[in-house]
C-alpha positions as CSV (number, residue, x, y, z in Angstrom):
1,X,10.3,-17.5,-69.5
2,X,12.6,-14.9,-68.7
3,X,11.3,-11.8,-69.2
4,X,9.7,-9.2,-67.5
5,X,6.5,-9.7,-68.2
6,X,6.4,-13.4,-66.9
7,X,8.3,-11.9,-63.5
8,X,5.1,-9.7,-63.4
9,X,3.0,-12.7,-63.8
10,X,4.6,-14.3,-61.1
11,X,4.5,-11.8,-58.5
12,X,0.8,-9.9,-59.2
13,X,-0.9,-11.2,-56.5
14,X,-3.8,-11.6,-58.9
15,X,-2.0,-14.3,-61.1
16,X,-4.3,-17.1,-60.6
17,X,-2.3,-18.5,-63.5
18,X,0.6,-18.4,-62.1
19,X,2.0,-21.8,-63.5
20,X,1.6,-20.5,-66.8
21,X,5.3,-19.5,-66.7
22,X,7.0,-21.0,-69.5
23,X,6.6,-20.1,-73.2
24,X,7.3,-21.7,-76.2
25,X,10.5,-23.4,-75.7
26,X,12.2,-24.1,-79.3
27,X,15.9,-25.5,-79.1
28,X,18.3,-23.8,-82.0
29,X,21.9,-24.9,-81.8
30,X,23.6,-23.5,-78.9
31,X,20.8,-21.1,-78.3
32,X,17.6,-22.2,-76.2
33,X,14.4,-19.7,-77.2
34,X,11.5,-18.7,-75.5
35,X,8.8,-16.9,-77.2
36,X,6.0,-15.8,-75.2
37,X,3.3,-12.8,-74.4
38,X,0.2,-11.7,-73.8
39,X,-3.2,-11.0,-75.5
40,X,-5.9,-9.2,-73.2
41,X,-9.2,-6.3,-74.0
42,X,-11.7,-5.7,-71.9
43,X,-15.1,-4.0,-72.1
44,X,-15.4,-0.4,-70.1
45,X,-17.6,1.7,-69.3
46,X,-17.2,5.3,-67.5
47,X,-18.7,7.5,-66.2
48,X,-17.0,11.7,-65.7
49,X,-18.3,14.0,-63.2
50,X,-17.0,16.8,-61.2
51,X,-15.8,20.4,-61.6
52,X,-13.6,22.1,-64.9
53,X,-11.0,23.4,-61.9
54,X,-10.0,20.4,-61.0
55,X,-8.4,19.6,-64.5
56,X,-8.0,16.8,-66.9
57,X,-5.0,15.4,-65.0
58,X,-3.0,12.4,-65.7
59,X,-5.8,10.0,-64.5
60,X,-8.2,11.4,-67.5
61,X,-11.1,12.8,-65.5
62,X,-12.1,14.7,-68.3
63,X,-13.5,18.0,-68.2
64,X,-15.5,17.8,-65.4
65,X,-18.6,17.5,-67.1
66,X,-20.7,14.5,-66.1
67,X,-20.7,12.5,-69.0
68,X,-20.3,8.3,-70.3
69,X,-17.1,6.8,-72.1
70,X,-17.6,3.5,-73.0
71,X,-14.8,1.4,-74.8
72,X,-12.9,-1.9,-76.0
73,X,-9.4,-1.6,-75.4
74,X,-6.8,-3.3,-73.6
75,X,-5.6,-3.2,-69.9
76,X,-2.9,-2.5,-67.8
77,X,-0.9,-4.5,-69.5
78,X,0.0,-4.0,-72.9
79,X,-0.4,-7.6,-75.6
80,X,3.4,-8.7,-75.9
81,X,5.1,-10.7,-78.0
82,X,8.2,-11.6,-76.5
83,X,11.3,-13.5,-77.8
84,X,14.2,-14.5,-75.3
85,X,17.1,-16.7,-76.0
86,X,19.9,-18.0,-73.6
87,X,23.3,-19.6,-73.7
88,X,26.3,-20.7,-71.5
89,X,29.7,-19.7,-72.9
90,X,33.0,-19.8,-71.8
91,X,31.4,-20.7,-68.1
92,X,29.1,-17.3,-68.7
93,X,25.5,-17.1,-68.9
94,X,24.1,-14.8,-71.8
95,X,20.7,-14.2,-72.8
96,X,18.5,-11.2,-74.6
97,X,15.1,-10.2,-75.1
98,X,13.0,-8.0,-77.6
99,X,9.7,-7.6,-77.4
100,X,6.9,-5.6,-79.4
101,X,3.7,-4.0,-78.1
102,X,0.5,-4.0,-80.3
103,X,-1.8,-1.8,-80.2
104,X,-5.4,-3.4,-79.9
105,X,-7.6,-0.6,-79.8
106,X,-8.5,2.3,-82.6
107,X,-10.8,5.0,-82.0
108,X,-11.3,6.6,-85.5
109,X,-13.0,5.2,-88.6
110,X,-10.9,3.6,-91.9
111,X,-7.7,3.8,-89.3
112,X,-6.0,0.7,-88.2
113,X,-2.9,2.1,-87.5
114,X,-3.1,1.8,-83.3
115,X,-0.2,2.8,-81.3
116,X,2.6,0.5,-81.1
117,X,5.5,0.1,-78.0
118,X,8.8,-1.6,-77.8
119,X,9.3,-2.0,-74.5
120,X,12.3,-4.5,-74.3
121,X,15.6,-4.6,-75.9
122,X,18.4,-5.8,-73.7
123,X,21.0,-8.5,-73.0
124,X,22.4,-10.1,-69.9
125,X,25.5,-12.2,-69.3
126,X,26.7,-13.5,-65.9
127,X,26.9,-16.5,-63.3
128,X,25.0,-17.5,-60.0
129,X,27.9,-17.0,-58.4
130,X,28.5,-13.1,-59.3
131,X,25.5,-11.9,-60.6
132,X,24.5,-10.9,-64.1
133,X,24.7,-7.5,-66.1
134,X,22.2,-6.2,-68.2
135,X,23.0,-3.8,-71.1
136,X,19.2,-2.0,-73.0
137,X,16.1,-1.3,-72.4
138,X,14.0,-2.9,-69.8
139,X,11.6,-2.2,-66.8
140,X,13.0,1.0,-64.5
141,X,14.7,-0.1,-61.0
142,X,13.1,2.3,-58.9
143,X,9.2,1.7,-57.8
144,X,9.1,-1.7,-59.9
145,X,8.0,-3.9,-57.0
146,X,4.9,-1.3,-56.5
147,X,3.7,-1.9,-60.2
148,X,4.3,-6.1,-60.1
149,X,2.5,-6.5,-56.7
150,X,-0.5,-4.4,-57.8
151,X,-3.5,-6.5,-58.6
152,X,-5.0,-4.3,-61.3
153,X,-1.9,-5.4,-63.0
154,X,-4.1,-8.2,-64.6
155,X,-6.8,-5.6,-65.4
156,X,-7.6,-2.4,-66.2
157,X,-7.9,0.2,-62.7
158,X,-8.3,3.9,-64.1
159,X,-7.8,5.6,-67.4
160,X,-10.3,3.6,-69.9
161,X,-12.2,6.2,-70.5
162,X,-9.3,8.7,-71.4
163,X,-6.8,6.5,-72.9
164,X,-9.1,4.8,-75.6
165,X,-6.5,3.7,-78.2
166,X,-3.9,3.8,-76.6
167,X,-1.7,0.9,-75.8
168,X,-2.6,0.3,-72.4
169,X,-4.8,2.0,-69.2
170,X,-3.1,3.3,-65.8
171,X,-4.2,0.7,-63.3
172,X,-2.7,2.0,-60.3
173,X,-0.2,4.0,-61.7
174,X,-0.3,7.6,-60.4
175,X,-3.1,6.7,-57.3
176,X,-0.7,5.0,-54.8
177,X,2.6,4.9,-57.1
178,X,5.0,6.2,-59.5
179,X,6.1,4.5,-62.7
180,X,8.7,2.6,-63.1
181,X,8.5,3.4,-66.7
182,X,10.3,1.3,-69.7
183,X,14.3,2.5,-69.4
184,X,17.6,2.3,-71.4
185,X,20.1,1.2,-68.6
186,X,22.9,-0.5,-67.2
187,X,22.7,-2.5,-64.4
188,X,24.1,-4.8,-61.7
189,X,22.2,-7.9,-60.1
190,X,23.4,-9.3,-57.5
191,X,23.1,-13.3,-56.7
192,X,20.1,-14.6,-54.2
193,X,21.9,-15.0,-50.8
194,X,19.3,-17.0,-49.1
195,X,16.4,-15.0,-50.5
196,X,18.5,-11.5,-50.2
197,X,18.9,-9.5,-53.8
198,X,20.0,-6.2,-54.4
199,X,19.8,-4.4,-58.2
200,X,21.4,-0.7,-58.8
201,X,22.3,1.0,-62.0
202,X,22.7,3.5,-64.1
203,X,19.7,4.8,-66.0
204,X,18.5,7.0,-69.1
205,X,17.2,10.0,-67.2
206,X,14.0,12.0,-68.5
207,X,13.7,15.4,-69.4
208,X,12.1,17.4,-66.7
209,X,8.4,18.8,-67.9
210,X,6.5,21.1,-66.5
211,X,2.4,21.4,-66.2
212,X,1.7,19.6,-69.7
213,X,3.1,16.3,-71.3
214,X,4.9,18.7,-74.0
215,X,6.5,21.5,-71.6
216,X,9.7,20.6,-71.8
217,X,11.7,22.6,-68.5
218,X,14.7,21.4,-68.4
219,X,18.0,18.4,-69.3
220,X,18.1,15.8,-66.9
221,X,21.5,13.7,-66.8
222,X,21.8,10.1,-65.8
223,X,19.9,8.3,-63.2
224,X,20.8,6.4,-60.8
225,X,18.5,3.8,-59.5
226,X,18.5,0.5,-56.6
227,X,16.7,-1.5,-55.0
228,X,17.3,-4.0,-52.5
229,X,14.8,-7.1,-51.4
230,X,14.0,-9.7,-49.1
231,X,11.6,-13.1,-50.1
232,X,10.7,-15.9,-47.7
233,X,8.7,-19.1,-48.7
234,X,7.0,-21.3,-46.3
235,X,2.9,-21.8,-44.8
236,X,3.7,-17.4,-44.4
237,X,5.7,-16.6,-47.2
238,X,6.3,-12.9,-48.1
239,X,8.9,-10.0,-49.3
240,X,9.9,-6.7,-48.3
241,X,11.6,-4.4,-50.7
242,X,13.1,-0.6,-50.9
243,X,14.1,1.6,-53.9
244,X,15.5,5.0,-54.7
245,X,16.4,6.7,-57.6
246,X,18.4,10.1,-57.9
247,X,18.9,12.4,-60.9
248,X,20.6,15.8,-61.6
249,X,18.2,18.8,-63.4
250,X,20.2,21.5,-64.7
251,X,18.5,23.9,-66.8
252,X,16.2,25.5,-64.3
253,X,14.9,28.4,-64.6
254,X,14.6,30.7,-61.7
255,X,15.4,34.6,-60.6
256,X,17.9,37.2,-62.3
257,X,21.1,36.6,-63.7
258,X,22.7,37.1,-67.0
259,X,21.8,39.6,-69.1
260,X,21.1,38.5,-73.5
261,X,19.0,40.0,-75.9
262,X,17.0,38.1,-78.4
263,X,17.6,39.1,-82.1
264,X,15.3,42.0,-83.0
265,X,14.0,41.7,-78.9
266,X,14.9,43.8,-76.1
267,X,17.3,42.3,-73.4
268,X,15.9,39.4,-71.0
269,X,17.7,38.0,-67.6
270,X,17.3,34.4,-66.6
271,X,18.9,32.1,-64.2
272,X,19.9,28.3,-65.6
273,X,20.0,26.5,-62.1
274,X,20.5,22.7,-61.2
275,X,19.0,20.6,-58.4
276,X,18.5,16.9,-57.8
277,X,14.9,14.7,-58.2
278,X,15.4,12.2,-55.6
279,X,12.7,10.1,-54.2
280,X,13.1,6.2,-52.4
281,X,9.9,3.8,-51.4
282,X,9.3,0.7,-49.5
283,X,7.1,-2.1,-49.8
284,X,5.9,-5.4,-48.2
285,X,3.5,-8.2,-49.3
286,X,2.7,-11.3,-47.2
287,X,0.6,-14.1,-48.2
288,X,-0.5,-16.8,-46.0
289,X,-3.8,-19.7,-46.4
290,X,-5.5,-18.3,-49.7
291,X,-4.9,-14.1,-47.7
292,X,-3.1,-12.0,-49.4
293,X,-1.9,-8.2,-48.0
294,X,0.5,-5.8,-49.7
295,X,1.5,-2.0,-48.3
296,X,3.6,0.3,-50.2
297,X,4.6,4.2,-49.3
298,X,6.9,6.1,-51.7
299,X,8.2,9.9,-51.2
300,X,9.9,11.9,-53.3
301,X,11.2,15.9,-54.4
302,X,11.8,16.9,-57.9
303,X,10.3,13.4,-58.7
304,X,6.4,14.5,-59.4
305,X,3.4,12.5,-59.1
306,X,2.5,10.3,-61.5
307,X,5.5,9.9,-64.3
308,X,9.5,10.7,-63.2
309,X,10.0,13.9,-63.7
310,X,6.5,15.4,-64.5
311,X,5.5,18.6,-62.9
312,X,8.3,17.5,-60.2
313,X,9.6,21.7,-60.5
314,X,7.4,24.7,-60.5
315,X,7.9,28.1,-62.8
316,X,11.0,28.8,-60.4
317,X,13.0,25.7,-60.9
318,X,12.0,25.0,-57.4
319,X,11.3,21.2,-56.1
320,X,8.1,20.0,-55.1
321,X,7.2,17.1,-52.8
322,X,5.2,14.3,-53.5
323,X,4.3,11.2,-51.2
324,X,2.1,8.1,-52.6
325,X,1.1,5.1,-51.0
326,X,-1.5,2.3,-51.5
327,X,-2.7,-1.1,-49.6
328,X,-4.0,-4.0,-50.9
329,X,-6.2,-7.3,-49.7
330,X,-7.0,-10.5,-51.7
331,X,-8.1,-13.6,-51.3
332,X,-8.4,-16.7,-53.3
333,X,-11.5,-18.8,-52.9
334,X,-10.3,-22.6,-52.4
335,X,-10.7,-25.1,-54.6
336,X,-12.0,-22.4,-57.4
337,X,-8.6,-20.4,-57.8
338,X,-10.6,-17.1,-58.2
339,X,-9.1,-14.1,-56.5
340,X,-10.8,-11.3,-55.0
341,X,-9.1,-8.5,-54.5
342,X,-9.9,-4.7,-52.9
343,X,-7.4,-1.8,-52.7
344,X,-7.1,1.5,-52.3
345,X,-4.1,4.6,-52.8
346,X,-3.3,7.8,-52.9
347,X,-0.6,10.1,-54.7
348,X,0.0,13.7,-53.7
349,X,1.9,16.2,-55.3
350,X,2.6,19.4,-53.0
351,X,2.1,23.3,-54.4
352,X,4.5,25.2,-54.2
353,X,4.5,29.3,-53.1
354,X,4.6,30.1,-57.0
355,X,1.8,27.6,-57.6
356,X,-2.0,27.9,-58.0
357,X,-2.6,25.1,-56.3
358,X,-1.8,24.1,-52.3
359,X,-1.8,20.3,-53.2
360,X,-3.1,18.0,-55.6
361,X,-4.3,14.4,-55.1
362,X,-5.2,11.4,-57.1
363,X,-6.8,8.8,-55.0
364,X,-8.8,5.4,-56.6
365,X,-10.8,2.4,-54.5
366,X,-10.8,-0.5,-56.7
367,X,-12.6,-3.9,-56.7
368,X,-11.8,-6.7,-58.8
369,X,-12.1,-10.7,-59.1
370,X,-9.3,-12.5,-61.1
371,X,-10.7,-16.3,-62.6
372,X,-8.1,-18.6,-64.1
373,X,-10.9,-20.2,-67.0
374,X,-7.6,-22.0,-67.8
375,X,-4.2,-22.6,-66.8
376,X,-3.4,-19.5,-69.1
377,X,-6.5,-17.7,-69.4
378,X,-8.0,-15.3,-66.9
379,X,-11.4,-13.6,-66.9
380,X,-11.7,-10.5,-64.9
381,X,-14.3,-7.8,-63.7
382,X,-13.4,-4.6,-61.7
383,X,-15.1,-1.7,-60.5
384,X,-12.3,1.5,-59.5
385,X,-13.3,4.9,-58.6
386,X,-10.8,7.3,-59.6
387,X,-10.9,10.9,-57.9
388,X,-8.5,14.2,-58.3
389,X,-9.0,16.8,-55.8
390,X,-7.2,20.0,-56.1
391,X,-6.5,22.5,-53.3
392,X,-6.4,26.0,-55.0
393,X,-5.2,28.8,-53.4
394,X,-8.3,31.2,-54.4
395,X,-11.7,30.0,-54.9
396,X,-11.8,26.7,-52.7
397,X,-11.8,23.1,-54.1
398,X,-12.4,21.7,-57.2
399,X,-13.1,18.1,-57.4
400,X,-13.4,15.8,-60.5
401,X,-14.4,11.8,-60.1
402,X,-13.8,8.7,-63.3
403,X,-16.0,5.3,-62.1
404,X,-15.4,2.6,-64.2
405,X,-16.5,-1.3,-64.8
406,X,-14.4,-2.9,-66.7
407,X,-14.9,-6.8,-68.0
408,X,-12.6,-8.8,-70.2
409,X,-10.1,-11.5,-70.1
410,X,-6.3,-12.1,-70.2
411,X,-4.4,-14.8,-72.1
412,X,-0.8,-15.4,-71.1
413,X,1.3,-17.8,-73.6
């Protein structure tokens, strides 16, 4: 099955399903369809401690005040139902996709009316022997390989306890990596020279924010986004991979400049300024007898932390830097299929001399074993320990902690 979500399947490291890749293939005239997805929950438990200064964060820590979450909600992953179809024409590959998100998971009384994504709407045309072109909205280009080849991708990692009815947790997203995020965009993939790829387009850029998901600081214009990769098979098989991504901010606020007066105000001065979020990564995972080891490290300025283009500028308009990395171990029992898995990452996001704050990270340890119960059906347990710590210029540290258990399954059709 085409889609993204089976391409995630096939590269988590966790996927002890892995040959679970084809959906439900139904012939219709000229067309061939696949219709696939996902159905996963899992049972969490949390528990909050820590300090009010360090903030609720995007992780969810709370508000520092030691208390229990427990919930039933779904993972990283999102349930999907997905519907592809492909063609040949005129000696030209075409194909689409759509695909809806569920919600699974309702935290008030009487109300069934759960969050609900669409993640997917593209099409593609092309040939093996030039490439293919995709036109809609699919999985960003930048940072995508750090989301498919992190194991909590077939789990739940941090967030449970914040993101109760929502439509999905953070895993890893935001403690070793940026999100790739679900993108309108046009884009260029090349053919697989001997295990040699390359994707770049152009992408729907995001409107800078600043300290809250709401702040809205400035207009971003298009993106542009590629990555390049490398994949080997054999007794050591492996890939390497790089991204970027750059996009224009104009909008910034920052210093004096022209003079207007607000009706029935006195006259204000502000400065409308442009800079450029930039930020590239690389990544490598090699597998070899049942071992399994993957290394990322991702920088960026303008970018911010945890989502593109959150709390990348400070009051001034003025970039700050961020770095993230994470590195991951598993291992797959033999003759059982289960996979065990232990990883730990960090994300920083650097203060600025307008700033409260000298740096703030997000780090999370995380634990997990992956059983395929069937060809398409995984049961999974993890333990992660999600920490913020924030350097503040007066009064010290502050310092807030998330440790969850999370147990459930995951059903891949």
């Amino acid at each position: 099955m085409k889609t993204t979500i089976k391409l995630a399947v096939a590269s988590a490291l966790v996927a002890a399903a892995s040959s679970a890749n084809a959906g439900i293939i139904i012939p219709a005239g000229d067309w061939t369809l696949d219709i696939g997805g996902v159905v996963n929950a899992y049972y969490t438990h949390t528990r909050f401690s820590g300090d009010t200064g360090a903030g609720t964060g995007p992780l969810g820590l709370g508000d520092g005040s030691a208390e229990n979450s427990a919930n039933i909600t779904t993972g990283l992953l999102p349930n999907y139902l997905s519907v592809s179809g492909k063609t040949r024409q005129n000696d030209i590959d075409v194909g689409f996709t759509i695909s809806i998100n569920p919600g699974a998971s309702t935290t008030a009384s009487g109300r069934q009316s759960a969050q609900q994504e669409n993640r997917q709407a593209f099409l593609t045309f092309g040939d093996k022997s030039w490439g293919s072109i995709k036109l809609g909205k699919d999985l960003g280009i930048y940072a995508s390989d750090a989301i498919l080849n992190d194991m909590t991708l077939l789990g739940v990692g941090s967030g449970a306890g914040s993101l109760a009815g929502n439509t999905t947790t953070l895993g890893r997203i935001g403690s070793g990596f940026m999100y790739a995020d679900w993108k309108s965009q046009v884009a260029y993939s090349s053919p697989n020279w001997n295990g040699f790829s390359f994707t770049v387009g152009l992408t729907q850029a995001w409107n800078a924010q600043g300290d809250t998901y709401s702040t809205r600081r400035a207009e971003g214009q298009t993106a542009y986004e590629g990555k390049a990769s490398y994949e080997w098979t054999g007794d050591v098989a492996g890939k390497v991979w790089a991204s970027a991504i750059s996009q224009k901010v104009e909008g910034l606020t920052n210093a004096v400049a022209d003079t207007y007066a607000t009706p029935g105000g006195s006259a204000s001065t502000v400065t409308s300024t442009s800079d450029r979020a930039n930020a590239w990564d690389v990544g490598a995972n090699v597998n070899v007898a049942g071992f399994g080891l993957t290394g990322y490290y991702g920088q960026g300025k303008g970018i911010g932390q945890t989502l593109q283009l959150l709390d990348g500028f400070d009051a001034n308009g003025k970039r700050r830097d961020s770095d993230q990395w994470y590195l991951q171990a598993t291992y797959a029992l033999p003759g059982v299929g289960t996979k065990l898995g232990v990883s730990y990452g960090e994300s920083t996001l650097d203060g600025n001399s307008v700033d409260s704050f000298n740096d703030i990270e997000d780090s999370m340890w995380t634990v997990g074993a992956y059983h395929p119960l069937t060809k398409h059906l995984n049961l999974v347990a993890e333990y992660s320990q999600s920490e913020r710590q924030v350097d503040l210029n007066v009064g010290g540290d502050a310092e807030a902690k998330a440790k969850t258990i999370s147990l459930g399954a995951i059903l891949f059709f």
